[in-house]
N, C-alpha and C positions, 0 to 999 in steps of 0.2 A: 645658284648655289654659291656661295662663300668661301673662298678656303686663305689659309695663310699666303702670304706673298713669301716665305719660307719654300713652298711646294714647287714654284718654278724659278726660282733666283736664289744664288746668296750675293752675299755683301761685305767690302771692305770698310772703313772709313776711320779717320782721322782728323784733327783739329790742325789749326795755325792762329792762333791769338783766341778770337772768342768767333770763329767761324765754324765750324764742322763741312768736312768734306763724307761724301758716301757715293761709294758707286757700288751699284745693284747692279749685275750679271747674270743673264739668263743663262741656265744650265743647258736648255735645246733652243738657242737663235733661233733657228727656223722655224719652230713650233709657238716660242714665246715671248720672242723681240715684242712684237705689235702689240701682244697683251701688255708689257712692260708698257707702250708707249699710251694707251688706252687708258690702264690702274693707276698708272702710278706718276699723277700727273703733281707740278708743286702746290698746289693748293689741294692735294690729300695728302702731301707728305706733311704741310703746314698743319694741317689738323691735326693729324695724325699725333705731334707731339705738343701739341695745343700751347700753354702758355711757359712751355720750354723754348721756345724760338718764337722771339720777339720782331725780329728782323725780316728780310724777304726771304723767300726760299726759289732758287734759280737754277735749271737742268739743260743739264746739254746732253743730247742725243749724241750715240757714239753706234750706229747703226753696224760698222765694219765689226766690232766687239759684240755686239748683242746686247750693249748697257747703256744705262744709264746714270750720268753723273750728279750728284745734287749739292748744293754750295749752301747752305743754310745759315745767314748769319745770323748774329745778337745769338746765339744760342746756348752759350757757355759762362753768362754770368759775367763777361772778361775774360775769360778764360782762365789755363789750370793756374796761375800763379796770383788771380786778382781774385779770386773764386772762392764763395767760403761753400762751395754746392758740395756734398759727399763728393761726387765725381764728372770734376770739371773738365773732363779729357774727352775727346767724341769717341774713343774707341768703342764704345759701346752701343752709339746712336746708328750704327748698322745691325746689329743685333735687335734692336727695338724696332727700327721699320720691318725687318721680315716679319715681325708678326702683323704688323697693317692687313686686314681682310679685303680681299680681290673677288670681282668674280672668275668663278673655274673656268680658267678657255676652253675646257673640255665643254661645260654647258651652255658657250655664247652662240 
């Protein structure tokens, strides 16, 4: 069964030139680190925003937190000031991965 990646984590994130930074935070560590490190590996975050990030997408495990960091470049066009995109700023590209579809560590 499927469910959002909203259901066990949120997310901050942010840009620096035309990279975007995201870190996902599981709500219960001890329930849903693993799943975090299982789901949401960087070749489903790459997919995930498909021909929005051009560039590599690279994760560092932060196990002591319960998260996960993601560096996604080429992703912002240039970024917010070279950018004709509606919204060249990553503030939003954590909002858009929680909806990414997980399976429910409830039914693994």
């Amino acid at each position: 069964m499927k469910i959002p990646l909203s259901r066990i984590a949120h997310a901050r994130s942010g840009d620096k030139g035309d990279t975007v930074n995201i870190g996902v935070i599981a709500y219960d560590p001890a329930r849903h680190y693993q799943t975090l490190l299982r789901e949401v590996t960087p070749e489903r975050v790459k997919a995930h925003f498909g021909e929005l990030v051009r560039g590599n997408v690279v994760r560092y495990e932060l196990a002591n937190l319960g998260a996960l960091n993601f560096l996604l470049f080429e992703a912002l066009n240039g970024g917010g000031t070279l950018s004709l995109r509606t919204d060249a700023q990553g503030k939003t590209f954590g909002a858009a991965l929680l909806g990414m579809e997980i399976e429910d560590p409830e039914s693994v």
